[in-house]
C-alpha positions as CSV (number, residue, x, y, z in Angstrom):
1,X,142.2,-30.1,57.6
2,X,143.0,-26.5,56.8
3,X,145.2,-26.1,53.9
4,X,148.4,-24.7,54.7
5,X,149.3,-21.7,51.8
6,X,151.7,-20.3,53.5
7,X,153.9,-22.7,52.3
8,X,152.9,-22.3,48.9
9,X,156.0,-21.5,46.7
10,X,159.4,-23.7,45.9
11,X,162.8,-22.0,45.6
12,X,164.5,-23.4,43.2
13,X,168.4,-24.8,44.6
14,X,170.1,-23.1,41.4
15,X,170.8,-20.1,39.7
16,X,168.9,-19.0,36.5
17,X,171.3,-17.5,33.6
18,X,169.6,-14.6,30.9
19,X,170.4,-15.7,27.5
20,X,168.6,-15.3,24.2
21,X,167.3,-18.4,22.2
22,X,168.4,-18.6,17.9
23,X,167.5,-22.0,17.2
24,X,166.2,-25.3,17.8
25,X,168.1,-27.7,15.9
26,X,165.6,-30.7,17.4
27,X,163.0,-31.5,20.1
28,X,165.6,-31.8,22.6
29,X,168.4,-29.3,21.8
30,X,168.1,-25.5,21.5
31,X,170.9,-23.1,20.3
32,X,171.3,-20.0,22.8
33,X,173.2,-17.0,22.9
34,X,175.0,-16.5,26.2
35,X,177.6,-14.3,27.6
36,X,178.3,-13.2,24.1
37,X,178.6,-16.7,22.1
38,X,176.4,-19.6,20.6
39,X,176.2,-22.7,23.1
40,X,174.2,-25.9,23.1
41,X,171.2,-26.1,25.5
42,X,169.2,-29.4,26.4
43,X,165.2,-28.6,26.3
44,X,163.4,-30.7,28.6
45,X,160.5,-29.7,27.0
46,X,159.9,-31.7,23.7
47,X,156.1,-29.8,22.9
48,X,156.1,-28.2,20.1
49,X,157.0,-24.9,21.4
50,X,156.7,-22.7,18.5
51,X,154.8,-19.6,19.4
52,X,157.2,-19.1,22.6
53,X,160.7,-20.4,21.3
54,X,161.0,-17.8,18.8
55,X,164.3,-16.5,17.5
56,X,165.6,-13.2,19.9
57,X,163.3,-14.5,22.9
58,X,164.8,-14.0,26.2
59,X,165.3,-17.2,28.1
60,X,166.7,-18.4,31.0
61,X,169.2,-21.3,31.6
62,X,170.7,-23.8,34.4
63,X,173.9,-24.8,34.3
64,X,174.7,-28.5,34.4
65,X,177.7,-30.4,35.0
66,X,177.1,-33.9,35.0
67,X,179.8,-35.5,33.7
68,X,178.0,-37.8,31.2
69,X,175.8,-34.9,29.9
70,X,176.6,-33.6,26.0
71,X,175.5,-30.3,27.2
72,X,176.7,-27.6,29.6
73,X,173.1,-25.9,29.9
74,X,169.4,-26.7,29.9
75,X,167.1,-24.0,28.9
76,X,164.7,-23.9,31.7
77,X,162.3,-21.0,30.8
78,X,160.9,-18.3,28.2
79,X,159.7,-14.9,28.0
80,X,156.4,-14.0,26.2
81,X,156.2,-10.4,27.0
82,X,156.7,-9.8,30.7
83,X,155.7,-13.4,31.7
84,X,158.1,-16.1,32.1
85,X,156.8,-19.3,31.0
86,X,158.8,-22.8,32.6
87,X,159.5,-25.3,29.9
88,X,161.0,-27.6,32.7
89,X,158.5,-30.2,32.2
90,X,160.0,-32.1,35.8
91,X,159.1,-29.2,37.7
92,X,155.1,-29.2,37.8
93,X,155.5,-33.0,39.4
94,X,158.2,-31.5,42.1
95,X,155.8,-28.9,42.6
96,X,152.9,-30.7,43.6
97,X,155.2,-32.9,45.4
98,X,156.2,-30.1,47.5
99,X,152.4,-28.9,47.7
100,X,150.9,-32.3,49.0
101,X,153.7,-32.5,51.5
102,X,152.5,-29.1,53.0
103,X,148.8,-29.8,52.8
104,X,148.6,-26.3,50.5
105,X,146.2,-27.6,47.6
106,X,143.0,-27.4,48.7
107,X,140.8,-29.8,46.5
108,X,143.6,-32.1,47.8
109,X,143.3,-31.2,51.6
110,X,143.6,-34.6,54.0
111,X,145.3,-36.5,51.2
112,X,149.2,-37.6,51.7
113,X,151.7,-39.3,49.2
114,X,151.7,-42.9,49.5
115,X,154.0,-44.1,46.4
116,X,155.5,-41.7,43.8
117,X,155.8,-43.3,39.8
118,X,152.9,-46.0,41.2
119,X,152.0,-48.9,38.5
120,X,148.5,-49.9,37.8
121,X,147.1,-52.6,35.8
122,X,145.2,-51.9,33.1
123,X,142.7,-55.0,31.8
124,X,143.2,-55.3,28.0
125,X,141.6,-57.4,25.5
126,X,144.2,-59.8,25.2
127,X,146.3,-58.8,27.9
128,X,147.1,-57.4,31.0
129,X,149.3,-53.8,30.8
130,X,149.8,-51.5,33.4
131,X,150.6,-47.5,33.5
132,X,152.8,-45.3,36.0
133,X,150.9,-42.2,37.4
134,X,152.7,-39.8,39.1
135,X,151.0,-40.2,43.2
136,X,149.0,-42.3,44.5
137,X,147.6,-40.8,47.6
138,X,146.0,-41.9,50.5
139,X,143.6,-40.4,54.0
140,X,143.0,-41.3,57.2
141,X,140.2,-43.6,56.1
142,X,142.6,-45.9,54.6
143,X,141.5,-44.7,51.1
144,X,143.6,-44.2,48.0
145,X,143.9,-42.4,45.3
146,X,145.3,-42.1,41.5
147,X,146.6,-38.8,40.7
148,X,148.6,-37.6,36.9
149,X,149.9,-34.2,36.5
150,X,150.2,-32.6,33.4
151,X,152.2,-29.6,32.4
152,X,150.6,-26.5,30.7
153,X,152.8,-23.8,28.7
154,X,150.5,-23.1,26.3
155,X,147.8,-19.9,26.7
156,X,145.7,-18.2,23.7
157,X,143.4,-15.2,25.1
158,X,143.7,-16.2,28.6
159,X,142.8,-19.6,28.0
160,X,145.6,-22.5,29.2
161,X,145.1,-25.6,26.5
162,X,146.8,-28.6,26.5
163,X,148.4,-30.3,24.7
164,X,150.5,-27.8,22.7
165,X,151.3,-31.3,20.7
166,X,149.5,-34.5,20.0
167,X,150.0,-36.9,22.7
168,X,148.8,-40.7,22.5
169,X,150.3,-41.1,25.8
170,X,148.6,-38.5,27.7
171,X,145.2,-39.9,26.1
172,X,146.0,-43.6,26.8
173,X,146.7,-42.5,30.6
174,X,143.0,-40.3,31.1
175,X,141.3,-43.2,29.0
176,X,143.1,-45.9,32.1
177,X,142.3,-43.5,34.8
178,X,138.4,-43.7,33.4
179,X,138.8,-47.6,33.6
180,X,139.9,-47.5,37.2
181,X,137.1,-44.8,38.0
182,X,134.1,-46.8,36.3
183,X,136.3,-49.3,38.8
184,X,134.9,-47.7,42.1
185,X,138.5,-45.9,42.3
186,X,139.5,-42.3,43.6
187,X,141.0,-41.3,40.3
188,X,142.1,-37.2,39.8
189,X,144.4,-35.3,36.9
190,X,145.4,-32.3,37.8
191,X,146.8,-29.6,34.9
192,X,149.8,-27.4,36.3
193,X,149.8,-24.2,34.4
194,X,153.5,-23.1,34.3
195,X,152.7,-19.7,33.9
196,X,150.6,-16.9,35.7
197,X,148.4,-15.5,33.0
198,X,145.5,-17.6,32.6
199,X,141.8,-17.4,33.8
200,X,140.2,-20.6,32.4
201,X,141.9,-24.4,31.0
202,X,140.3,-26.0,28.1
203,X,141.2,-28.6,26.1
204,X,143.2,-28.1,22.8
205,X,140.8,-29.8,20.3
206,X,141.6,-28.6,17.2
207,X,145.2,-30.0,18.2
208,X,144.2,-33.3,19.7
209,X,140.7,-33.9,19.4
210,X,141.7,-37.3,20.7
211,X,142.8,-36.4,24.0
212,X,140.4,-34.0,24.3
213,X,137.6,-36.8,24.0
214,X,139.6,-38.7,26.6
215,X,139.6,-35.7,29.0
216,X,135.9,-35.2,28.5
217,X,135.2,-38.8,28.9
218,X,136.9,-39.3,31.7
219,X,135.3,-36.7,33.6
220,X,132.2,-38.5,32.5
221,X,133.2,-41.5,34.3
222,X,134.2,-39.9,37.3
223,X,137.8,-38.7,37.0
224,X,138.4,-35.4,38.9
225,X,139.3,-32.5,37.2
226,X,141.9,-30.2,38.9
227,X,143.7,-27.1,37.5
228,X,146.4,-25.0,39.1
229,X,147.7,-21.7,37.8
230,X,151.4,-21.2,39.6
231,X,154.0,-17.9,38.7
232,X,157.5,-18.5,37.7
233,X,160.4,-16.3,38.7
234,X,164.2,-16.5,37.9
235,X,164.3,-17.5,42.0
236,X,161.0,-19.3,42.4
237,X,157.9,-21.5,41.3
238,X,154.9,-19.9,43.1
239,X,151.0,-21.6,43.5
240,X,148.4,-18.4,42.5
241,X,145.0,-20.4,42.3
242,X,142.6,-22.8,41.1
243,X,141.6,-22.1,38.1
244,X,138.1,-23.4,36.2
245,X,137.9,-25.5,33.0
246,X,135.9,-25.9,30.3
247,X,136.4,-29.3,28.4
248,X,133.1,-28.9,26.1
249,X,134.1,-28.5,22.4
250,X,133.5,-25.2,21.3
């Protein structure tokens, strides 16, 4: 099945607002300058952040208006330079959402959303757990498969590594994929780099050599390796390419 790119970019259904980021008083709560005063912002990204939220950055913000929120904004994205960088960390699973749905990823061609948030149990020593990934897909043969998506701000040299910030969960969920691989399952991650200035995705090891074994590993038992590099604009998230990986230590 030919994939359909075409169809290969998201609007978003709201309005991006310039503002400049002072502070970040916690992981979830930023301090921006807009329309000529301090407000509160909600970050939805709790990474550590620190070489792109830096004091006098441009960023970008969506205006909320739920009426339990604490917070009238959300700071949705940062400049580094010219390129704006999402820190939405909801939008890369949207986004392949919206990609599946169209048949545009090609190392996914053929495969359609069977269950979104889909549990799987996990054999432990002494008991039974389970994890959520984000799809499980399935073919025309009847097959399925496990998919996770990961979101990638972070790029050094032209290189995309995650994570920006140690991450026991996204090691405990490659190290469950590899269980259900070694299983005789279709298992895949695929890495969504929010931003469009990267040429290769490698693991951040001297971050989280833990996850970065995990990743490795898991390859090594037959978990798929997928990268995307998309482009963000105030109007739009846009797919640009596969992109190649590197998950050897260096």
């Amino acid at each position: 099945m030919k994939s359909d790119t075409k169809h290969a970019e998201m609007c978003f259904n709201y309005k991006l607002l310039p503002a400049v980021f002072e502070a970040r008083p916690n992981r979830f709560l930023t301090i921006v300058r807009f329309d000529g005063e301090l407000v509160q912002s909600h970050l939805p990204d709790p990474g550590r952040l620190r070489e792109l939220l830096i004091p006098g950055v441009k960023v970008l913000l969506k205006r909320e208006d739920g009426p339990n929120r604490k917070t009238r904004f959300s700071t949705q994205a940062v400049y580094q330079g010219e390129t704006l960088i999402s820190l939405n960390t909801l939008l890369p699973n949207r986004f392949v959402e919206y990609l599946l749905r169209r048949n545009a990823l090609e190392d996914f061609s053929g495969w359609s959303i069977l269950k979104r948030e889909a549990a799987a149990k996990q054999s432990g020593k002494e008991k039974t757990s389970s994890s959520r990934f984000d799809f499980l897909l399935e073919n025309f043969r009847d097959e399925k498969l496990w998919l996770e998506v990961k979101s990638v701000t972070f790029v050094e040299n032209g290189v995309a590594r995650f994570p920006d910030a140690v991450t026991e969960r996204g090691a405990r969920h490659l190290r469950h994929l590899a269980e259900l691989a070694r299983a005789g399952e279709n298992c895949a991650v695929l890495f969504l780099i929010q931003r469009n200035d990267a040429v290769l995705f490698a693991p951040y090891w001297e971050r989280d050599p833990n996850l970065g074994q995990a990743l490795a590993q898991a390859e090594a038992d037959g978990v798929t390796i997928h990268v995307i590099k998309t482009e963000i604009t105030p109007q739009k998230i846009i797919y640009r390419s596969m992109l190649p990986f590197e998950l050897r230590r260096g």
